[in-house]
N, C-alpha and C positions, 0 to 999 in steps of 0.2 A: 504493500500500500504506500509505502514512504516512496518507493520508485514511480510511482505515479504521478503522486502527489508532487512530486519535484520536477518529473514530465507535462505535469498541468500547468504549473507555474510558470518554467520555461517556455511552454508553447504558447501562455497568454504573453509573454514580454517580450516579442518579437518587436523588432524594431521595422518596420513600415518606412521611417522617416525617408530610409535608402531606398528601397522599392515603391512606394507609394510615388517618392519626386522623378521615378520613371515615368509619368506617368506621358510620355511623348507629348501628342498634340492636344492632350488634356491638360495641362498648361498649371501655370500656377497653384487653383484652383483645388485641382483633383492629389496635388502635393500637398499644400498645406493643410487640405480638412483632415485628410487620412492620417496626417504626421501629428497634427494635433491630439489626436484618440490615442495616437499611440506613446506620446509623450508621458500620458497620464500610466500607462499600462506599463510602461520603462520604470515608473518608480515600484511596482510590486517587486520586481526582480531582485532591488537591494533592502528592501524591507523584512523586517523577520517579523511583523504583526501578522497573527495568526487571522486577524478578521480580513485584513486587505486578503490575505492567499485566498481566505474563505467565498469573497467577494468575487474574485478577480475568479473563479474556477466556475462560480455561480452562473457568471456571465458570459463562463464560453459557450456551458452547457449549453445555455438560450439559443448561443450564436450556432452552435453545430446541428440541436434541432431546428432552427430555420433554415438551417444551408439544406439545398438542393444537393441530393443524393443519386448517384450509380446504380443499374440494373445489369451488370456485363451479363449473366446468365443468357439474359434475352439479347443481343448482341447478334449481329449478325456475321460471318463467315467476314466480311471485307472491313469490319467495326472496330475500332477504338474508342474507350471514352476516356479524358481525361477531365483533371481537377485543377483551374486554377484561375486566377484573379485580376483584375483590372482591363476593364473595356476598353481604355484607350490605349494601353501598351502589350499587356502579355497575350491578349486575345487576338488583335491584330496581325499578330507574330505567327499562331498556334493558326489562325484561318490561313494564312499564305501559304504555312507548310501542309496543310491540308490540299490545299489546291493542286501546288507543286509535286506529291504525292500520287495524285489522279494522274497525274500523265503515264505512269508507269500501273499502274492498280484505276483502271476507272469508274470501280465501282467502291473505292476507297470512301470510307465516312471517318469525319473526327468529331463524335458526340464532345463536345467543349461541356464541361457542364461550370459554369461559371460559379465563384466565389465571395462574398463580401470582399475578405481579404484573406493573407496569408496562413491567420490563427486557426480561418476553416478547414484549411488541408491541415494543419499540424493536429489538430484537436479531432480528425476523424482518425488519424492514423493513431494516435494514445487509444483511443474509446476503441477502435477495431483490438489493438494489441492485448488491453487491459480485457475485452469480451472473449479473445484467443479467437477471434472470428474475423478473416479477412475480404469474408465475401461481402463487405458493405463497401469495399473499396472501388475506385475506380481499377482499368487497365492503368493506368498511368497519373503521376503527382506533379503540379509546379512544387519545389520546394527549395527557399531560401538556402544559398550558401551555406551562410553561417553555422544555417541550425543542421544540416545535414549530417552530418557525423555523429552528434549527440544521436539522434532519433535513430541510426544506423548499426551504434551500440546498443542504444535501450530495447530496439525492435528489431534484432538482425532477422527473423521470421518474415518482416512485413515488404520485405523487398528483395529482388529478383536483378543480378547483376548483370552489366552491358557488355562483357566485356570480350564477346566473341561478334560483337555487331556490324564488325569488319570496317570502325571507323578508323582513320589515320589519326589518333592522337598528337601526333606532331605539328597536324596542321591546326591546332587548336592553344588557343593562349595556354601555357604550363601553369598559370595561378592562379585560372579560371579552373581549369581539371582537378587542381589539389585541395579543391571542398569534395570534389564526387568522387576523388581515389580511395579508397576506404581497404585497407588491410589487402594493400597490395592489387586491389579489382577496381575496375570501373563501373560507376553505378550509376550516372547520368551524363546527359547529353546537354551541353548550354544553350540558352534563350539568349542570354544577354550579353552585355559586357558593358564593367562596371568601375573600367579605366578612366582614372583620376584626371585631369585637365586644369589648366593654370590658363583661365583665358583672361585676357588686359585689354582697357579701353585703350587702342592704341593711338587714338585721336588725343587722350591724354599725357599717356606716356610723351610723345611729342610734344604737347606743349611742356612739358616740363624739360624736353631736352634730351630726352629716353626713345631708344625705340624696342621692339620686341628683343631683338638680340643680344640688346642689355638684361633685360630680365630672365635668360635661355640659359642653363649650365654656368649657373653663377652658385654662391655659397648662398646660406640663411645669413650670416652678417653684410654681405654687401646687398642683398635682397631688403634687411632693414636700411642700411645708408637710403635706396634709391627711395623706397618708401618714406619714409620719414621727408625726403625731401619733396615727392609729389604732395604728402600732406601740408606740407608750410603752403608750399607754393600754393593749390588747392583748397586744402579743407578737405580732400578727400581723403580716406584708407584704401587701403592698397586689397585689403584682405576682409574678409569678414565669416563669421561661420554660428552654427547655433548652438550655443553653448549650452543648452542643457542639454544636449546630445552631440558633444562635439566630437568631430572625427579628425582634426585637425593631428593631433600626438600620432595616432594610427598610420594614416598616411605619409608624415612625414618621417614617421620612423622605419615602413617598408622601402621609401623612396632610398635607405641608408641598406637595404640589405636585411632590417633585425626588425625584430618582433617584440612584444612587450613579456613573452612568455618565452621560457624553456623546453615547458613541455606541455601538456592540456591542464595540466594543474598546476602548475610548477610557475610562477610570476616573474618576470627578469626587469624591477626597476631598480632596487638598490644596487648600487654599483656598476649600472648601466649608463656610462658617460655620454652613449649619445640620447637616450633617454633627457636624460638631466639637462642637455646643451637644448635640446628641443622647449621643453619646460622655458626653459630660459628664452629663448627665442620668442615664443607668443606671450608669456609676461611682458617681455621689451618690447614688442608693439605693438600692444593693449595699452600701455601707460603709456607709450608715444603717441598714441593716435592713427597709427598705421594698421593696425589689428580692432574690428568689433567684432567685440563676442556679446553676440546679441541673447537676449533672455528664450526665445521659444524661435520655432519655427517659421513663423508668419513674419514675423520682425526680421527676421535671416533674408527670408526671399523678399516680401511685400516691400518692406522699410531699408535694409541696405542695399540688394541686390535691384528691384526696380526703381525703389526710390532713390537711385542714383548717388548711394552716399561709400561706391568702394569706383575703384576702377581696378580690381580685378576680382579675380574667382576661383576656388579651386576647391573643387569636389569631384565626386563621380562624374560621368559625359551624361547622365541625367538629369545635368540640371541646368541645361544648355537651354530646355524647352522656358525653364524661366527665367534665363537673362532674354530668348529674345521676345516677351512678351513686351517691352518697348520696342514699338516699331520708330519711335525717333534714334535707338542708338543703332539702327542699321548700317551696317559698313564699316562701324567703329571700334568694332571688338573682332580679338583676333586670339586663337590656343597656345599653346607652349606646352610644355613639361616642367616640373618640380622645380626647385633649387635644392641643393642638397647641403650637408654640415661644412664639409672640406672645396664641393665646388669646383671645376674642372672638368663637370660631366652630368650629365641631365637626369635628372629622379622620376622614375616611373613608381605608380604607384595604382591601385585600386580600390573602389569603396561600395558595394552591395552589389548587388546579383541575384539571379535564380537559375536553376536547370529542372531538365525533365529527368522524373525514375519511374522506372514500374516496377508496381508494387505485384505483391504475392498473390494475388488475384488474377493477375491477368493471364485468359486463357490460351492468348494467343501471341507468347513470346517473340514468335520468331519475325510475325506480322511487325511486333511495337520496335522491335530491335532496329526490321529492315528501314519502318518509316524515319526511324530517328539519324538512322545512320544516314538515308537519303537525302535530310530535310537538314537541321539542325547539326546532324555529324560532318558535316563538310562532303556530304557528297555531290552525286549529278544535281541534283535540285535544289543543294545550298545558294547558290545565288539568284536564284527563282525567288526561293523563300527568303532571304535577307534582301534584297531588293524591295521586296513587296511590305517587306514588315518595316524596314527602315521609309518608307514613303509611308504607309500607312498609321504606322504606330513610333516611330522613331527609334526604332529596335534595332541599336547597334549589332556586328555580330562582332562575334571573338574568333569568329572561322578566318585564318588567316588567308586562304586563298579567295574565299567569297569579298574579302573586303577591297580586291581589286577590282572588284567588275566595274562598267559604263559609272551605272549610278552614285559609287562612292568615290569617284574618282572628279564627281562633276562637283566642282565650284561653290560654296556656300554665298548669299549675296550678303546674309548678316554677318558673315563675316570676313566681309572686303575680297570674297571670290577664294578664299582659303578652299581645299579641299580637307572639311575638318574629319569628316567621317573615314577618310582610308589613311590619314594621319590617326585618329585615334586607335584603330584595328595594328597600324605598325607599332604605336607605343605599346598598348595590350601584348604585343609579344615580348617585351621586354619586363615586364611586371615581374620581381620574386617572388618564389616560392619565400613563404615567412610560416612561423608556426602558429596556428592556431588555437583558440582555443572554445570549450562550451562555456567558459563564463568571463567572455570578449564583452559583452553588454555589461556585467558588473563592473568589470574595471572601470571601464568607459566612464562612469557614474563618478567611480570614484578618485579616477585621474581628470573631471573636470572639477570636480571640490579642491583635488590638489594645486590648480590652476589659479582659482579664484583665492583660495588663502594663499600663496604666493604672494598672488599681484595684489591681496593687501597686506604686506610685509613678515608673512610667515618665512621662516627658515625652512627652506628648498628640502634639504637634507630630512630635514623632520617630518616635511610631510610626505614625500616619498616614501621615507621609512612605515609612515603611518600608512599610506596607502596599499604598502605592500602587505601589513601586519593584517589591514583589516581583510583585504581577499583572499588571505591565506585563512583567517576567519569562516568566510562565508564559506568556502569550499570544503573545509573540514563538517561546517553545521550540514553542506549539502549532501555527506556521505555517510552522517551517519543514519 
């Protein structure tokens, strides 16, 4: 019961903010409502109040009995059904490869059965595991990165491995694969890609005397120099991010190679110097003015990112749909890569995602393997299907050869004729592999408290020490 109960929990504090602000041409709008809900659902995660857990498990319940459910039984011979969520991006995605499918099978169906959000797949596979009954499940799951390996341990029953589906792994980003590698096997096929991006108002950069180049394979200290001085000049920040969910430490820490962890349980900040140099870095411009760390969501995107108070950006390439919801800064923004500690070479880095599994239900392996491998796995119909999904839904892919075709290759106009979409698929092959872990979201929580006491005069040392003390905390209470 304890194993569930920690499976419940987990599956209600999924973090949305990253998949939610995929939301392509659902634009601002369909990011912040969803990231909001989930802001509130991020705090059960690091709470030990037995009423919130009691709460927070009440409410999935609600949310699983109104999710539309799978009938594979009745399935027909050419049929898949899958499970997963958001109309403007992941569905868009899942109908292209469905299409692109029929050319080869044309009596191919992909029963989509659509989801609020991600809690509903995670919360059918716990309730299937927890009933030892996997016939409620679909053929096939969207299921987030992150949470993949957890649910992969706790349910190794509930899923059904890829790894003879004859796809080229190679041709596939390495750090996108190493959420669905699981104990040596391949267990899913990627949707997204979920490559970090440094985009600049390069209209501003100029006026200050900058141009993209300067800001390209530079250090964090000379990325604060330039910054600091577009702010005098300006009034603007350079950077901005949401800090009650901030992914800022993460990213710039993979951009370096490392991770915040050793090992899935194991925490790597004390004594991690580039850790510490990081910390230090968005302290120094948060007080200079070159960094806001905005309080929620809405204020991230709404208030610094439209309301024009950063000239640049950097998050996943999902959140591209909301810098160009101003159609005045057309033409004036443009991408890049990272800045890294030492400097001399460009920081690749990523931040949410999802892929497809099939789960132990599905009666027709061999069908979901070949679809996936043809659609999504970088086969004949990967550029059919990422062509169609990136126009329709803004669904980048991670397939390295699909992100050459016509369409990725053509010209963005927001952003001065750049081709950003087959630039982002070439940075995505250089992303590290870092270690992960299942309690990525706890830290998170509690390396943005570390942040904020910092930047109001806490000793570095102490609270690192303290932050590592207390996840080593939660993770002990989560095992016993």
């Amino acid at each position: 019961m304890k194993r569930k109960a920690l499976s419940m929990v987990l599956a209600s504090a999924m973090t949305l903010s990253m998949i939610a602000g995929c939301g392509g041409n659902g634009g601002a709008d369909t990011a912040t409502d969803t990231t909001e809900k989930t802001e509130t659902t991020e705090t059960t995660e690091s709470t030990d109040s037995a009423e919130t857990t009691e709460e927070t498990a009440t409410e999935e319940a609600a949310t699983e009995e109104a999710a539309p459910t799978a009938d594979v039984s009745s399935e027909g011979e050419h049929e898949l059904s899958v499970y997963a969520w958001d109309e403007n991006f992941n569905i868009p995605a899942l109908k292209a490869a469905e299409k692109a499918y029929q050319t080869v099978d044309p009596e191919f169906t992909l029963n989509i059965i659509t989801q609020s959000g991600s809690q509903d797949v995670e919360q059918a596979v716990t309730l299937a595991a927890a009933a030892g009954d996997f016939s409620t499940l679909p053929d096939i799951v969207l299921f987030q990165d992150h949470y993949i390996q957890k649910f992969v341990a706790d349910y190794p029953d509930a899923w059904q491995d890829i790894d003879d589906a004859g796809i080229d792994w190679s041709n596939l980003g390495a750090e996108k694969i190493s959420y669905s590698t699981i104990g040596g096997k391949h267990y899913g096929a990627p949707v997204d890609n979920g490559t970090a991006i440094f985009a600049y108002r390069t209209d501003i950069l100029e006026q200050c005397g900058y141009t993209l180049d300067d800001v390209t394979g530079i250090s964090w200290d000379r990325w604060l120099e330039i910054a600091k001085d577009v702010h005098d000049q300006t009034g603007m920040a350079m950077l901005s991010m949401d800090h009650s969910g901030d992914d800022l430490p993460y990213m710039m820490l993979q951009a370096e190679g490392e991770s915040q962890w050793t090992d899935n349980t194991t925490p790597n900040l004390v004594g991690n110097d580039k850790f510490k140099k990081i910390i230090e870095v968005i302290v120094q411009g948060a007080n200079d003015g070159s960094i806001i760390l905005a309080n929620s969501w809405s204020e991230y995107t709404d208030q610094t990112i439209q309301g024009d108070q950063v000239a640049g950006v950097m998050n996943g390439n999902w959140i591209i749909p909301t810098i160009e919801q101003v159609a005045d800064n057309s033409g004036k923004w443009a991408i890049t890569t990272l800045p890294t500690i030492d400097g001399g070479k460009e920081g690749y880095a990523a931040n949410g995602g999802s892929s497809l599994y099939v789960t132990a239900n599905c009666t027709k392996p061999e069908l979901a393997k070949a679809f996936l491998a043809y659609t999504f796995g970088g086969g004949d119909g990967a550029i059919e299907t990422y062509d169609a999904a990136l126009t329709d839904g803004g669904v980048i892919t991670t397939c390295i050869s699909a992100g050459k075709s016509d369409v990725y290759a053509k010209g963005v106009d927001f952003f001065n004729g750049q081709a950003i979409y087959a630039d982002i698929v070439e940075m995505g092959s250089h992303v590290p592999v870092i270690q992960q872990s299942d309690f990525h979201y706890n830290l998170r929580t509690l390396v943005n408290t570390l942040i904020t006491n910092v930047q109001n005069g806490n000793d570095i040392d102490s609270e690192i020490q303290a932050a590592q003390e207390q996840i080593e905390f939660e993770i002990a209470g989560s095992q016993n």
